[in-house]
C-alpha positions as CSV (number, residue, x, y, z in Angstrom):
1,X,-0.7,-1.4,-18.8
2,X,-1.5,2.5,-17.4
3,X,1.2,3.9,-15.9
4,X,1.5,5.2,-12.3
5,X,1.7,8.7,-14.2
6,X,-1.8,8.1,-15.8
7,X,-3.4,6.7,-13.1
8,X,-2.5,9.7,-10.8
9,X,-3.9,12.1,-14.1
10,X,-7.0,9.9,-13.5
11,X,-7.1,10.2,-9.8
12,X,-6.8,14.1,-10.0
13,X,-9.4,14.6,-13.0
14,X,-12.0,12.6,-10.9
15,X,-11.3,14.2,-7.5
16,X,-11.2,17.5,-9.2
17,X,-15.0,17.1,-11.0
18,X,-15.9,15.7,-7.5
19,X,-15.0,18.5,-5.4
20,X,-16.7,20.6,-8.2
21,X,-20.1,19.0,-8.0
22,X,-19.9,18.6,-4.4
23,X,-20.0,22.4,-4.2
24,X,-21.8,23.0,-6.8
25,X,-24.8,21.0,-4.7
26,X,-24.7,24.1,-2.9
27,X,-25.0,26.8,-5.4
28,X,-21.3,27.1,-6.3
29,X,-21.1,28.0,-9.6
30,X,-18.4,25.2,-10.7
31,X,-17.0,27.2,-14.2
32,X,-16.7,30.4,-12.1
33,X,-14.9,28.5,-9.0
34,X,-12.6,26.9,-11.7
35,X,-11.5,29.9,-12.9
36,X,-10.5,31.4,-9.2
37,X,-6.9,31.5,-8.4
38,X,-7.4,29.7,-5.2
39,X,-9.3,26.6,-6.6
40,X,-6.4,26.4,-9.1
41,X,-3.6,25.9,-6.2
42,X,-6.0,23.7,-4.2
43,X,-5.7,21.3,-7.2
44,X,-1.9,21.6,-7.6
45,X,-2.0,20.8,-3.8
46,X,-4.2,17.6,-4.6
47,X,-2.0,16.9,-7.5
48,X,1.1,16.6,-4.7
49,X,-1.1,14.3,-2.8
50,X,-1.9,12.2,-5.3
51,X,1.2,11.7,-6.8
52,X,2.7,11.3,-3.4
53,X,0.6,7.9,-3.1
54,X,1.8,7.0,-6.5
55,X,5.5,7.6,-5.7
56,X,5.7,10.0,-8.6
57,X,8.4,12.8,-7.3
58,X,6.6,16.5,-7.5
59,X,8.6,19.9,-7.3
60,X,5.9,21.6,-5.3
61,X,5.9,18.9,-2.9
62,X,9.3,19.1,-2.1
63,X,9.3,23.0,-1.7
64,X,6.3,22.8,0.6
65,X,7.7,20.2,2.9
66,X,10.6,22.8,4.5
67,X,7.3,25.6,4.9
68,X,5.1,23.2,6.6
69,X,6.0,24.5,9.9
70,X,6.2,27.7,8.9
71,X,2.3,28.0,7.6
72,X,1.4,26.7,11.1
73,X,-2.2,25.2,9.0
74,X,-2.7,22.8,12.0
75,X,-3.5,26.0,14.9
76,X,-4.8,27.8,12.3
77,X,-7.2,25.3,11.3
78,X,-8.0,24.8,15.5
79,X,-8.5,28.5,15.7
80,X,-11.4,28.9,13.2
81,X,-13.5,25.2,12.7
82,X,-16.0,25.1,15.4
């Protein structure tokens, strides 16, 4: 039987090689994007969401919860999509 721990490994490998070939559809180069500071948070935020649906407890999710508010992401977001 897999584990909920595996299956949220599994979940985060194959949502990671998808974002990388989605973008890499458009000329991203996925090795060099990888390798990016940024693209290495945005998977330890995907790795909170995922193990948030597999009620596997995560450290950075519970320190991001108090900032939420703080990072204000849902005006900001408002502010720049057109």
């Amino acid at each position: 039987m897999i584990s909920e721990h595996q299956k949220a490994i599994t979940a985060l490998v194959d949502a990671t090689e998808a974002v990388l070939t989605a973008l890499e559809k458009h000329k991203i180069d996925p090795d060099q994007l990888a390798e990016k500071a940024e693209f290495k948070i945005f998977v330890h935020l995907l790795k909170m969401v995922i193990d948030a649906q597999f009620n596997i407890p995560n450290e950075l999710s519970e320190k991001l919860s108090n900032f939420y508010d703080e990072f204000d992401l849902d005006k900001a977001v408002k502010n720049t999509v057109h």
